[in-house]
C-alpha positions as CSV (number, residue, x, y, z in Angstrom):
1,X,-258.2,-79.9,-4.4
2,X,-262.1,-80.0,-5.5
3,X,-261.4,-80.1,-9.3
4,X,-258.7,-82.9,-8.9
5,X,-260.5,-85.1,-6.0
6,X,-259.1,-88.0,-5.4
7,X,-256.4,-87.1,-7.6
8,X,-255.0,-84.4,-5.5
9,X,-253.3,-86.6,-2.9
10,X,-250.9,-88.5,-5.6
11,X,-250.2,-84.7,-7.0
12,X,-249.2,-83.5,-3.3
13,X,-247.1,-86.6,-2.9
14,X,-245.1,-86.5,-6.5
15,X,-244.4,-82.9,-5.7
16,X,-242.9,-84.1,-2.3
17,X,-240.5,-86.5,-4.3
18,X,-239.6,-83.4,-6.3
19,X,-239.0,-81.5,-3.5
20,X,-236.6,-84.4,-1.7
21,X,-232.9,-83.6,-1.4
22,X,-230.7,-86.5,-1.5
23,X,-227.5,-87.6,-3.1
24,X,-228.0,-87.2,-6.7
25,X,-227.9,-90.9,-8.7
26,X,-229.4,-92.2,-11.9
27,X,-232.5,-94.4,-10.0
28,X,-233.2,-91.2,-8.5
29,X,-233.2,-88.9,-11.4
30,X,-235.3,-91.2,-13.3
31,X,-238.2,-90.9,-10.6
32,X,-237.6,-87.8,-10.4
33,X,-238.3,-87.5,-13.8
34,X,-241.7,-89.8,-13.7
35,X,-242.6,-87.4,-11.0
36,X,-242.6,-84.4,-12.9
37,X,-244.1,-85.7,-16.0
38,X,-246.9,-87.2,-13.5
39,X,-247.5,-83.3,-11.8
40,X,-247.3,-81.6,-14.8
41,X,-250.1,-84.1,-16.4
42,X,-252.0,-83.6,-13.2
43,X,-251.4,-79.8,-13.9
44,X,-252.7,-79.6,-17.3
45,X,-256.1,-81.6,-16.0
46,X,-256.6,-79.2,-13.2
47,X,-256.2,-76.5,-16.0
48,X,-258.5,-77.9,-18.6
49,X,-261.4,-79.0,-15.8
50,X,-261.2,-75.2,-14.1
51,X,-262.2,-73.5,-18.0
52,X,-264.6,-76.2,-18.6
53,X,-267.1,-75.0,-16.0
54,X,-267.1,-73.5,-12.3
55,X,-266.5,-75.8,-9.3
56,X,-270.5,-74.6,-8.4
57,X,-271.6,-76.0,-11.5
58,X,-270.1,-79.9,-11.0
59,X,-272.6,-81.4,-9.2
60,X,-273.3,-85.1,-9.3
61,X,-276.5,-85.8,-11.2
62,X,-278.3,-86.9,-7.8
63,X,-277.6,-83.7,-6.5
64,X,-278.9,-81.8,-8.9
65,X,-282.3,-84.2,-9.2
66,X,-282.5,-83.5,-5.5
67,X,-282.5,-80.0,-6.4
68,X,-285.2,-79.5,-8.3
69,X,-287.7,-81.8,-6.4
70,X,-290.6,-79.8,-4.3
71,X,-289.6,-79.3,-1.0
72,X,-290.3,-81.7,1.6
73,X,-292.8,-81.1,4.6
74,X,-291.5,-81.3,7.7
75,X,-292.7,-83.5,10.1
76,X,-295.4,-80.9,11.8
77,X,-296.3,-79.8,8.2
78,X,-297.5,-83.4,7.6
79,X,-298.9,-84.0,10.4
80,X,-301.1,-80.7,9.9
81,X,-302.1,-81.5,6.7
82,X,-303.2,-85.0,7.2
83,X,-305.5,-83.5,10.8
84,X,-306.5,-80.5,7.9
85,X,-307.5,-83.3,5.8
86,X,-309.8,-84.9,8.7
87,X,-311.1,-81.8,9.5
88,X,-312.6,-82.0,5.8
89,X,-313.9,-85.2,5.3
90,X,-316.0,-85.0,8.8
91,X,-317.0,-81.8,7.2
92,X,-318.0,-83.5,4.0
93,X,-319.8,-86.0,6.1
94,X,-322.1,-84.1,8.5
95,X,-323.4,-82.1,5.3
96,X,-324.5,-85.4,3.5
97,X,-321.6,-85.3,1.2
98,X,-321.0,-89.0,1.8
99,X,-319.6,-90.1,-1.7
100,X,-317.4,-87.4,-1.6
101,X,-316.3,-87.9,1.8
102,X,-315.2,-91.8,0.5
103,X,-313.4,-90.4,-2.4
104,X,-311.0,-88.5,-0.1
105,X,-311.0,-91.1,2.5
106,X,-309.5,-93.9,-0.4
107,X,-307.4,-91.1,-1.9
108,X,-306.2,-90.6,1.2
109,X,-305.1,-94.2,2.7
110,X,-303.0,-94.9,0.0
111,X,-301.2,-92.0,0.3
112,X,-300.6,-92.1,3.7
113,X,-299.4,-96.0,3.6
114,X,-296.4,-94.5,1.7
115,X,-295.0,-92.5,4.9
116,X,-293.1,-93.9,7.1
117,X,-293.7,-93.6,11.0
118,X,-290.5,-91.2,10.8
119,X,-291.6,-89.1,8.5
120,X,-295.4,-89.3,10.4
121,X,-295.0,-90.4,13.9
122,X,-298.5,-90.2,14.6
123,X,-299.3,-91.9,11.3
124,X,-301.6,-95.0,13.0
125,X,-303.3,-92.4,14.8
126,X,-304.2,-90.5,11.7
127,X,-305.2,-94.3,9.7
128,X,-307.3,-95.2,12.5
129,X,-309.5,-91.8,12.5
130,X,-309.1,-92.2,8.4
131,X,-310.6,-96.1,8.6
132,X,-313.3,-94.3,11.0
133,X,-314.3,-92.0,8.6
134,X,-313.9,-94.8,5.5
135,X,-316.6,-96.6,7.6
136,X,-319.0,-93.7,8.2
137,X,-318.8,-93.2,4.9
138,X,-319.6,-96.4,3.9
139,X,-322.3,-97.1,6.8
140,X,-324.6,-94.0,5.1
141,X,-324.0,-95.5,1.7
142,X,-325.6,-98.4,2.9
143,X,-322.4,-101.1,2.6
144,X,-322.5,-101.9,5.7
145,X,-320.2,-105.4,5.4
146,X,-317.2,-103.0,4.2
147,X,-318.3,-100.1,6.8
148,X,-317.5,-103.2,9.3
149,X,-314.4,-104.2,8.0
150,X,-313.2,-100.4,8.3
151,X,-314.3,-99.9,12.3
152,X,-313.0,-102.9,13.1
153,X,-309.7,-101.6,11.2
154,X,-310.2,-98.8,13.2
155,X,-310.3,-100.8,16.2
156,X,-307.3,-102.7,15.1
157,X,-305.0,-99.3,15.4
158,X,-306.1,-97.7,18.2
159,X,-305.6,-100.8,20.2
160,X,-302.2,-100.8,19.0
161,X,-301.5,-97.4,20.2
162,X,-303.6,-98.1,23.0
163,X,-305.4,-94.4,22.2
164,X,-308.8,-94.4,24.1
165,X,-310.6,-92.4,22.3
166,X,-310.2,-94.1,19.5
167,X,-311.3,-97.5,21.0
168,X,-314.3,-96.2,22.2
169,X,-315.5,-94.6,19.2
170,X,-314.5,-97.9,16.8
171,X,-316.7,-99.8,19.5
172,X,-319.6,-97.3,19.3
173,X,-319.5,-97.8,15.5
174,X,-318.8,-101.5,15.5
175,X,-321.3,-102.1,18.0
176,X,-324.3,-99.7,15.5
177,X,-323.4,-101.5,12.3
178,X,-323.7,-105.1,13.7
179,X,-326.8,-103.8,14.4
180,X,-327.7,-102.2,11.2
181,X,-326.3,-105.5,9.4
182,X,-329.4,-107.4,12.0
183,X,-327.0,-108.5,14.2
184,X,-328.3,-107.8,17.1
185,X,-326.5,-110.4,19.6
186,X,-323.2,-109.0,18.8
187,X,-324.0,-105.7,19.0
188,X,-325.7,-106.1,22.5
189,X,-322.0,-107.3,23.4
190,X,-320.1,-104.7,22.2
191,X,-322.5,-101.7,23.8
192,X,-322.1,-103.7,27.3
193,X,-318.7,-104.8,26.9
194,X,-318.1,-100.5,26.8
195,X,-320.2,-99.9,29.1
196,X,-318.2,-100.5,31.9
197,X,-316.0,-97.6,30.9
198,X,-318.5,-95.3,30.7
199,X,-318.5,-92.0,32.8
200,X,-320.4,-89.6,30.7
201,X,-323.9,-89.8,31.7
202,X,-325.0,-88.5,27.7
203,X,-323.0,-91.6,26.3
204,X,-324.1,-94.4,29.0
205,X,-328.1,-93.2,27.6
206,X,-326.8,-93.4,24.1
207,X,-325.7,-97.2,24.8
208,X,-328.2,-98.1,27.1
209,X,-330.6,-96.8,24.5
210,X,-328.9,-99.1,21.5
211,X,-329.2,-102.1,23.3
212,X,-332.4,-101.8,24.5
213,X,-333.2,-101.2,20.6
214,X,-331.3,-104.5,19.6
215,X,-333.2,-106.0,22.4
216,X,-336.3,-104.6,21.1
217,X,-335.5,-106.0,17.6
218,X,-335.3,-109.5,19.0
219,X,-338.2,-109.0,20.6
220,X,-336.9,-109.8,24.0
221,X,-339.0,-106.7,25.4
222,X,-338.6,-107.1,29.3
223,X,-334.6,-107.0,28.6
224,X,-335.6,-103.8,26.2
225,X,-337.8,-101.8,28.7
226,X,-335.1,-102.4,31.3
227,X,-332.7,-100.8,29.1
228,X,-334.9,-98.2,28.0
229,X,-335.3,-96.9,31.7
230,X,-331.9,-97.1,31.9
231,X,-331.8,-94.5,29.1
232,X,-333.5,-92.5,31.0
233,X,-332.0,-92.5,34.4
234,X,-328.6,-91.7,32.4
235,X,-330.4,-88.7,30.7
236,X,-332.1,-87.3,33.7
237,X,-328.6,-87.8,35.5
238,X,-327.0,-85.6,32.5
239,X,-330.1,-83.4,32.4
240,X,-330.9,-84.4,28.7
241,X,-334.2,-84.1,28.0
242,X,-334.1,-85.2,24.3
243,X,-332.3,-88.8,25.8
244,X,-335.3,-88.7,28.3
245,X,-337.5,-88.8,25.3
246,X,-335.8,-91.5,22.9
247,X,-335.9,-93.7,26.4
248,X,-339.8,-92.8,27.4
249,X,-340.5,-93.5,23.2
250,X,-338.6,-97.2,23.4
251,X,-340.3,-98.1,27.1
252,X,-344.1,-96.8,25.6
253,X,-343.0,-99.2,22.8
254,X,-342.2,-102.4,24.3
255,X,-345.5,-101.8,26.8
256,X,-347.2,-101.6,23.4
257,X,-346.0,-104.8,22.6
258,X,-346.3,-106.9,25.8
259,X,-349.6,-106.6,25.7
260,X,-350.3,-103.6,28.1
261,X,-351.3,-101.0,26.2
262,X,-353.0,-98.8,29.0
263,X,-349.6,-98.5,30.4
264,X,-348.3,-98.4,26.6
265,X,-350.4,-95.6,26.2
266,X,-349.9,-93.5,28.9
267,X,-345.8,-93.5,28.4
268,X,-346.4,-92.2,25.0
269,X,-348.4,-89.7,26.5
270,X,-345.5,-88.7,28.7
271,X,-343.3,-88.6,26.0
272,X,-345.4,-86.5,24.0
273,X,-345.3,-84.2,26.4
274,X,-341.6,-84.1,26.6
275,X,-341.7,-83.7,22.6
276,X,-343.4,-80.8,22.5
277,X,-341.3,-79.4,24.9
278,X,-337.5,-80.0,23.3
279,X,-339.4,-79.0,19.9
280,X,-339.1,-82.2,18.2
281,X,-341.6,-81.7,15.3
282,X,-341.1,-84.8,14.0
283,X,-341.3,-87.0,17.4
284,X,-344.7,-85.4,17.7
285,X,-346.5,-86.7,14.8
286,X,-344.8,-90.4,15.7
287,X,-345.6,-90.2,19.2
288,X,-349.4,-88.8,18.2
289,X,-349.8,-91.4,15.5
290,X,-348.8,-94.4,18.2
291,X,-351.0,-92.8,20.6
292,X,-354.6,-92.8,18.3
293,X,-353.3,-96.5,17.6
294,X,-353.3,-97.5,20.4
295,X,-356.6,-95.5,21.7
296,X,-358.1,-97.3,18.6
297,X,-356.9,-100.7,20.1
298,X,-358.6,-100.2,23.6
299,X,-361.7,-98.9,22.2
300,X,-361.8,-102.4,20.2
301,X,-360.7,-104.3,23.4
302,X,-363.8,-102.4,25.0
């Protein structure tokens, strides 16, 4: 049967003519005749295909292509390898590796593209965290229109799969490259358009403290020392002193520059104080620097 194939059903049924017993007459022995020259032709192939080669070895070329590709993942595997994958360009990032962290990031969106959401049912997921990371990438390389175009991709998918995590981190980095890229106004939209879904006290100081920066930048600095103290109410309520000190550092500096710099000066002061405390080397000198500035500014005011 699996050397003739299709084959084998017209053998079975000239054998069954041969095997008929009916009144003998010359129509009849003629197809009886064609029926035995037919079997013992189909006889003769069976014979020849069987020393040719094994049944094992007749496989259709397909088959045997199929063979020797690599194995497929399954879908866990894939999805493993593609979180593994994330796992490494984040990795890449927060050690300064930015360029290398873009390489895999493009390497890796095209691959991906080629999977279907069979074969990756979480694969918008995984392009949305990819576009994230695309956009990080590009935001520390300083290219910040294509780092936009990348969050806002990022924003794109996680709507779609309505993940909230996702949104909220595309928004946090939408809302910090419109104001890298000077756009201030938009990003002051986008930090209080998520603020409303904010219940982590450490987050709310993080937003109130970029838009009381983008304020700051337009130089709208009543609007910017509200948000400042708004920093630090958020960072007091988390018990973050080092949000208290980027919130007491922006108030001190819009005093500066409304023209009160007695109160100016004595928020730095504060905030030096809180420096020194959290161990922030770096915020000291600033803060110590604003502080003789502004000492040097009242002494000239008299």
């Amino acid at each position: 049967r699996q050397l003739l194939g299709d084959l084998y059903q017209d053998k079975a049924y000239l054998e069954r003519l041969l095997g008929e017993d009916s009144k003998p007459s010359s129509e009849k022995e003629e197809v009886k005749n064609l029926a035995k020259g037919g079997v013992d032709f189909l006889e003769k192939q069976t014979d020849f295909w069987r020393r040719q080669q094994p049944i094992y070895a007749r496989k259709s070329d397909s088959e045997r292509r199929r063979k020797k590709k690599a194995p497929e993942l399954t879908t866990n595997q894939l999805t493993q390898k593609y979180l593994e994958l994330l796992v490494e360009i984040d990795t890449a990032l927060l050690d300064g590796k930015s360029p290398e962290a873009l390489h895999k990031c493009e390497q890796w969106l095209a691959r991906i593209s080629k999977h279907s959401s069979y074969e990756l049912p979480s694969k918008q997921e995984i392009l949305a965290n990819l576009h994230s990371s695309y956009g990080n990438a590009l935001l520390d390389m300083g290219r910040l229109d294509e780092a936009l175009v990348s969050h806002q991709t990022d924003m794109e998918y996680s709507t779609q799969i309505r993940n909230a995590d996702g949104m909220s981190r595309a928004m946090d980095n939408v809302g910090r490259t419109f104001a890298k890229l000077g756009r201030h106004r938009e990003a002051i939209e986008v930090f209080q358009s998520k603020a409303d879904g904010v219940d982590r006290h450490g987050e709310q100081a993080w937003l109130d403290h970029e838009t009381g920066r983008s304020y700051f930048q337009l130089l709208e600095y009543d609007s910017a020392a509200k948000y400042a103290r708004r920093t630090q109410e958020a960072a007091v309520a988390g018990l973050d002193e080092v949000w208290m000190l980027n919130g007491k550092v922006l108030e001190a500096q819009c005093y500066s520059k409304m023209d009160d710099p007695i109160h100016g000066r004595n928020l730095f002061v504060e905030a030096l104080g809180l420096a020194m405390k959290v161990g922030e080397e770096t915020s000291v000198d600033a803060i110590t620097l604003a502080i003789d500035e502004l000492e040097e500014r009242l002494t000239m005011l008299g």
